[in-house]
C-alpha positions in Angstrom: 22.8 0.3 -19.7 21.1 -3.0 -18.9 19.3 -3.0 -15.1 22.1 -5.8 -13.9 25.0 -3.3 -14.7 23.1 -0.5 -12.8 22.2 -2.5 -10.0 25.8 -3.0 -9.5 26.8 0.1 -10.1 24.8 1.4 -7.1 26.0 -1.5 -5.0 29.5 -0.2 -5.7 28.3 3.4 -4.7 26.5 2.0 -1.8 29.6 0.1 -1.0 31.8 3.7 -0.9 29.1 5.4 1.1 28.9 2.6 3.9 33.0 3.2 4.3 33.3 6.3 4.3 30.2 7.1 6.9 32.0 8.1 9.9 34.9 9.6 8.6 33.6 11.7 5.8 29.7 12.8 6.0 29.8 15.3 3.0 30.7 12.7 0.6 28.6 9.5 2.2 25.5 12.0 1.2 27.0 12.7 -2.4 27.2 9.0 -2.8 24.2 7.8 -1.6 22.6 10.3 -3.1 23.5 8.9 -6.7 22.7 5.5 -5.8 19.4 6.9 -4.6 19.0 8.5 -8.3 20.1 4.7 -9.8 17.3 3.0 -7.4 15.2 5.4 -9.4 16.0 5.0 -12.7 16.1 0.9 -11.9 12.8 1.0 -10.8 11.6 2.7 -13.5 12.9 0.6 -16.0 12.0 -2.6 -14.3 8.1 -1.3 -14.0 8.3 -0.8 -17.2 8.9 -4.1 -18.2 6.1 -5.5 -15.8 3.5 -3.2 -17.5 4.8 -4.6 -21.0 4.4 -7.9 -19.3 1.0 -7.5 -17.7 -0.2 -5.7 -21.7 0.5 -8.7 -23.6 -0.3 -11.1 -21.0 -3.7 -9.6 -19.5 -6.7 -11.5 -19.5 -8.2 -9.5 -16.7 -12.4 -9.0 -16.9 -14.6 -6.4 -16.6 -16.4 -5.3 -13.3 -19.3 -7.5 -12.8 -21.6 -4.6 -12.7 -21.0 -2.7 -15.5 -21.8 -5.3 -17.9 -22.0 -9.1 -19.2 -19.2 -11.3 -17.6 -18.5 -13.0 -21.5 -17.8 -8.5 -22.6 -15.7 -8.8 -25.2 -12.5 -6.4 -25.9 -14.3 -4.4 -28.4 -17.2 -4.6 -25.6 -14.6 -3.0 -23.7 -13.4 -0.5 -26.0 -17.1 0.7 -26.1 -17.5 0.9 -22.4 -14.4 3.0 -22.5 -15.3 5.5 -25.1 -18.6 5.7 -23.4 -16.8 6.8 -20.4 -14.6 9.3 -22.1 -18.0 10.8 -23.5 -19.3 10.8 -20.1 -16.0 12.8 -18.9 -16.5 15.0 -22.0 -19.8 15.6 -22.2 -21.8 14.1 -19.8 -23.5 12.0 -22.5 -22.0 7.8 -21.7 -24.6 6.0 -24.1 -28.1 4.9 -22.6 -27.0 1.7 -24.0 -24.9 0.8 -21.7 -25.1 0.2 -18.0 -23.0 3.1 -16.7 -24.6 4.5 -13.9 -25.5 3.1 -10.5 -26.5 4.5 -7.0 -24.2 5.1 -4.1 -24.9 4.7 -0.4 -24.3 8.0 1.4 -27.0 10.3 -0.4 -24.7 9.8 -4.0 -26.6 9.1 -6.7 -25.9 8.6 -10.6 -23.0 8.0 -10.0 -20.1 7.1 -13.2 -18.6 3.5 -12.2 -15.2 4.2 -13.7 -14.0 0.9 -16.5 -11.4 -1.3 -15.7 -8.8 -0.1 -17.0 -9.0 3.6 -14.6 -9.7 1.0 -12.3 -6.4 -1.1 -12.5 -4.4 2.8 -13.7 -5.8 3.5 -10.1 -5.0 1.1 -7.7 -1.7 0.6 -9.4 -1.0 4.4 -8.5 -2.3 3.6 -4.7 -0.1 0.8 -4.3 3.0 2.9 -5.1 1.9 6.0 -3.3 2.8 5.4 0.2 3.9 1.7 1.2 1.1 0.6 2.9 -0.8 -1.1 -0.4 2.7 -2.8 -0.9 2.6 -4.5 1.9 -1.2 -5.2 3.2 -3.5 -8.1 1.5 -6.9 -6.7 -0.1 -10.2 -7.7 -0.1 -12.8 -6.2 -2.5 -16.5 -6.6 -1.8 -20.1 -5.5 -3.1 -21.5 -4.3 -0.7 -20.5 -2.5 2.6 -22.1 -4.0 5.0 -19.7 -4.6 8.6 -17.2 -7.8 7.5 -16.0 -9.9 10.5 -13.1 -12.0 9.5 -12.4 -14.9 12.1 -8.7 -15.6 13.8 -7.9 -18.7 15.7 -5.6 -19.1 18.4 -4.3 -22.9 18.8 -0.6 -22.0 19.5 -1.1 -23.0 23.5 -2.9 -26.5 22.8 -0.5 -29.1 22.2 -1.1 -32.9 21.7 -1.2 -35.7 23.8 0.5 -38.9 24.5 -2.4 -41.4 25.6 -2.7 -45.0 27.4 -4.3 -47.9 26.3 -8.0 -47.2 26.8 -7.5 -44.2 28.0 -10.2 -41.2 26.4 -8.7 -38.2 24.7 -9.2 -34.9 25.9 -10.0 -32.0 25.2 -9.2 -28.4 23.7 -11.2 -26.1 21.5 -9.0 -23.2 19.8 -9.7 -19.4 20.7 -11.8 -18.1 17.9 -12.5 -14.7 17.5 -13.2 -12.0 14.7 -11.8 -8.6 13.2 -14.5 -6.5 12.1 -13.7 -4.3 9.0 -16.6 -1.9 8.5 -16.9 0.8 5.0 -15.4 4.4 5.4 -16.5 6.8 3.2 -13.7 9.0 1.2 -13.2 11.5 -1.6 -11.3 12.7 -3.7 -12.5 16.5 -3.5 -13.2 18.4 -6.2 -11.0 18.4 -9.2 -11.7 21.5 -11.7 -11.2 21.1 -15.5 -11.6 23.8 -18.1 -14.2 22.9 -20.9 -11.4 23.7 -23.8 -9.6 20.7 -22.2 -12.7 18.7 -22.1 -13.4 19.7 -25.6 -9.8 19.1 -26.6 -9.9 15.3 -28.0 -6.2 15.4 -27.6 -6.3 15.8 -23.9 -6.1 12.3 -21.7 -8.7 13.4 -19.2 -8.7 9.9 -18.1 -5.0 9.9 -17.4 -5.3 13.7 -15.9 -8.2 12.3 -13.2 -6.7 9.2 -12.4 -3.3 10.5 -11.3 -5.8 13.3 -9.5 -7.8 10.6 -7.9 -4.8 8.1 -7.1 -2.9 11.3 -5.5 -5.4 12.5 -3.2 -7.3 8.8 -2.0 -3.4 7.8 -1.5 -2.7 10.4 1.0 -5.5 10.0 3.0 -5.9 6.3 3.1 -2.4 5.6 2.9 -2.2 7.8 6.6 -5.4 6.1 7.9 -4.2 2.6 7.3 -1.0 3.7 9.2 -1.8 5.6 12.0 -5.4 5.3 12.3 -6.9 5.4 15.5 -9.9 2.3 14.6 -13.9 2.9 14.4 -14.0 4.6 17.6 -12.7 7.8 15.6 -14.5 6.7 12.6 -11.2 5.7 10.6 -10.0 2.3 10.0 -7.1 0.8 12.3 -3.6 1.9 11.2 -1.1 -0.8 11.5 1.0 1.5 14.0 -1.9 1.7 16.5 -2.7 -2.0 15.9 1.0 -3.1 16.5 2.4 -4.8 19.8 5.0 -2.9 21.1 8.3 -4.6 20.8 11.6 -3.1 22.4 12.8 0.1 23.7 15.1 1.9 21.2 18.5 2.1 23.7 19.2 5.9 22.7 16.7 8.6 22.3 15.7 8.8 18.6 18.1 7.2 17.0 17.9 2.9 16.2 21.5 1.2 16.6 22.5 -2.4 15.6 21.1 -3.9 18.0 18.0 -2.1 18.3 16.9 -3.6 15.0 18.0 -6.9 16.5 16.2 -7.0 19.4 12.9 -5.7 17.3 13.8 -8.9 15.0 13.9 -11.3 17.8 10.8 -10.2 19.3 8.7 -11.3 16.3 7.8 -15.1 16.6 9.8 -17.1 14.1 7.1 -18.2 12.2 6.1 -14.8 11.4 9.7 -14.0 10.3 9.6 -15.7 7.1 9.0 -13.5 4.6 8.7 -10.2 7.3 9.9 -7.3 6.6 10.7 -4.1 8.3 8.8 -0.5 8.0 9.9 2.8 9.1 10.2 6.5 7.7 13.0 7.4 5.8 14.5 9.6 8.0 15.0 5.9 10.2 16.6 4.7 7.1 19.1 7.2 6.9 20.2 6.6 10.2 20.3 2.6 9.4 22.1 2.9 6.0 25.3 4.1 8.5 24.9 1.1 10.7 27.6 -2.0 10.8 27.3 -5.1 12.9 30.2 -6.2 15.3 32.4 -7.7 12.1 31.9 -4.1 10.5 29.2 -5.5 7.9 26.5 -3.1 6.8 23.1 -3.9 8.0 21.7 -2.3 4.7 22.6 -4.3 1.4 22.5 -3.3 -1.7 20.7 -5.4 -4.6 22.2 -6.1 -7.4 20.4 -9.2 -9.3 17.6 -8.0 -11.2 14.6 -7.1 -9.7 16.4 -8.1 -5.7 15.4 -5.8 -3.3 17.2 -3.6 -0.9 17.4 -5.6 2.5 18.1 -4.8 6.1 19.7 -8.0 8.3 18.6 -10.2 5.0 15.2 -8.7 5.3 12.9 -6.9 2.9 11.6 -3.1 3.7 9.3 -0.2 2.7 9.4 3.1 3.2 6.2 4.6 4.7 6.3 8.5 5.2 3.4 8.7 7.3 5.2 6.7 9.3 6.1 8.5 12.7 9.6 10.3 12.1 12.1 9.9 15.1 10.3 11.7 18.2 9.8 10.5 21.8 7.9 7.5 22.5 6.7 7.6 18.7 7.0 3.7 16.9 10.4 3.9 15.2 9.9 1.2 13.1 7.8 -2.3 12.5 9.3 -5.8 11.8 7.1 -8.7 10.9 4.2 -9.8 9.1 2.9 -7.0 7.1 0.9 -8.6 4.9 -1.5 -10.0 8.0 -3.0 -6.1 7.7 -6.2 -6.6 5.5 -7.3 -3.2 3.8 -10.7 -3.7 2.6 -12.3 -2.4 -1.1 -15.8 -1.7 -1.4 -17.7 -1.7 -4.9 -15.4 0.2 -7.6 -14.3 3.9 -7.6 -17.3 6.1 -8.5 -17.1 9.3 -10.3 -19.9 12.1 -10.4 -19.4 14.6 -12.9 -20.7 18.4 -11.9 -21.9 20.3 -14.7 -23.5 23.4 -13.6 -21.7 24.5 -10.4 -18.6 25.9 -11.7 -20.2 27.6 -15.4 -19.4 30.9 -15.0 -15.8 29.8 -15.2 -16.7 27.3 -18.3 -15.4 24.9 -15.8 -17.0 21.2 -14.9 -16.0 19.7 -11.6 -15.3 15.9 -10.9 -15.6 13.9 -7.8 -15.1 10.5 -6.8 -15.8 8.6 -4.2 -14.9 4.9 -2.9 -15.1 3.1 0.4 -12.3 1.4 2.6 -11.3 0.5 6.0 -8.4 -1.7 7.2 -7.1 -4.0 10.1 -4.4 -5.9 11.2 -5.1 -9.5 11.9 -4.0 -10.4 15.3 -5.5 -13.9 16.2 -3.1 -12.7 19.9 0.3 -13.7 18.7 1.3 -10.5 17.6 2.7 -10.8 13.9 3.8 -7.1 13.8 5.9 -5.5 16.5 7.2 -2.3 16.7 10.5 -0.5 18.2 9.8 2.3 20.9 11.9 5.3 20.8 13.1 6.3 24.7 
């Protein structure tokens, strides 16, 4: 079945659901729960035909520092064999430039190839909704990164008589400063027979690893973070402006999600989009305006997103889930929070400390931080639960 005729099969289910909400709860959760199973199997075959895209398409170059900037594919084949013998065996080939030293007391450490680079990130982005939505930076080094924000939006122009001077008004500048947070993966254990086994992906086996436990924890700290005073970058939640007061305790109604809209400046509108846990969706995927219209459509063109009130969302579970006083959701400009790469993933490869078990041990480490960019108009609001 082509992704079209799916997408409007869900809608149809979506459809049912919606009308039968308030009269028939069993079944709305039957049927959204296949349209929920559809959204899967859409999504699955529309990433698929991005990745076919991005194979024959990708002209993507090495890391800078693991090699010449003109490498070549079978350059890069090398480099990634070398790797794989570095996983296996600890041996990468001295003819290459594999290794390089760490901040933070880590030395010798594996600078993972591009491609368990790009495997990586693209299993970050779709870990937790925060990569989804936020611009990235990537730099070399980690030294503390102020980015500048101007505020003009009070200075207007003037009308002037003849010879009469102009005046005067400088903007507001000011800075956000994203520093370089140390994180880890933790240990991951692999037998030697795997390692040995040259039918075993190990690449594949540490990446999803890797991509699994960074996402967690960075995916939290770029959410709810509480900023450098806790050592921790600034999660969009704490860096929001609170918006309106949800008008019934824990639950968001029509025009909750109106008010929250309205409250965003309407330059910052186009192309916002809305955040919450999906425990808010639920409640939202019930709602109807005053001409009994779902808030929550269905999309059916190919690749056309889900919207709520015509807008975009993502589902974020380290979100706050409906509890007092907690953020029940964020409208705006998502993409103004800036998470911040340092250098490439690192991997260190632990021979000795697991060899009674005929084990080796695998770390990696990598540096972030993140930050909303506020210049003092507030492009992301949030909704208050009473």
């Amino acid at each position: 079945m082509k992704v079209t005729e799916l997408r409007e099969k869900r809608a149809a289910l979506a459809q049912q659901a919606i009308e039968v909400a308030s009269s028939d709860p069993e079944k709305f959760e039957k049927l959204m729960a296949e349209a929920d199973k559809l959204k899967g199997d859409i999504n699955r075959i529309e990433r698929a035909e991005e990745l076919d895209a991005e194979l024959r398409a990708s002209t993507r170059p090495p890391l800078d520092n693991v090699g010449s900037e003109n490498r070549t594919d079978n350059a890069n084949a090398e480099y990634k064999k070398a790797f794989d013998g570095y996983l296996r065996t600890g041996n990468a080939g001295r003819e290459l430039r594999t290794y390089a030293p760490m901040t933070d007391g880590v030395e010798g450490a594996f600078i993972a190839p591009v491609g368990f680079q790009n495997a990586l990130v693209d299993a970050l982005k779709a870990f937790g909704g925060m990569r989804k939505i936020a611009s990235s930076i990537s730099t070399a080094t980690g030294n503390d990164l102020k980015w500048p924000t101007a505020n003009d939006t009070a200075t207007v122009g003037e009308r002037l008589s003849e010879n009469t001077a102009v005046g005067q008004a400088n903007p507001t500048f000011s800075s956000v400063t994203l520093k370089a947070y140390t994180y880890s993966t933790k240990m991951v254990n692999v037998s030697n027979q795997l390692l040995q086994d040259s039918a075993i992906d190990i690449e594949g086996y540490l990446t999803k690893a890797f991509a699994k436990r960074l996402g967690r924890i960075t995916n939290s700290d770029f959410t709810i973070g509480q900023g450098s005073g806790s050592s921790q970058p600034m999660g969009i939640v704490t860096a929001a402006t609170a918006g309106p007061t949800s008008e019934d305790t824990l639950v968001v109604s029509y025009d909750d999600l109106v008010n929250l809209e309205h409250s965003v400046d309407p330059d910052y509108r186009q192309g916002a989009k809305f955040m919450f846990n999906d425990a808010v969706l639920k409640q939202i995927k019930k709602l109807k305006d005053a001409q009994g219209r779902p808030l929550w459509v269905s999309g059916v063109a190919s690749k056309e997103p889900d919207t709520i009130l015509g807008y975009q969302y993502v589902i974020n579970q380290d979100m706050p889930a409906p509890t007092s006083t907690q953020p029940l959701a964020l409208f705006g400009a998502l993409d103004n929070y800036l998470i911040r790469d340092v250098k490439e993933l690192a991997v260190l490869r632990l021979n000795e400390r697991f060899a009674e078990l005929f084990q080796t041990a695998f770390i990696g480490f990598a540096r972030f931080d993140g930050a909303l960019l506020d210049a003092g108009t507030h492009p992301v609001k949030s909704l208050i639960s009473l």
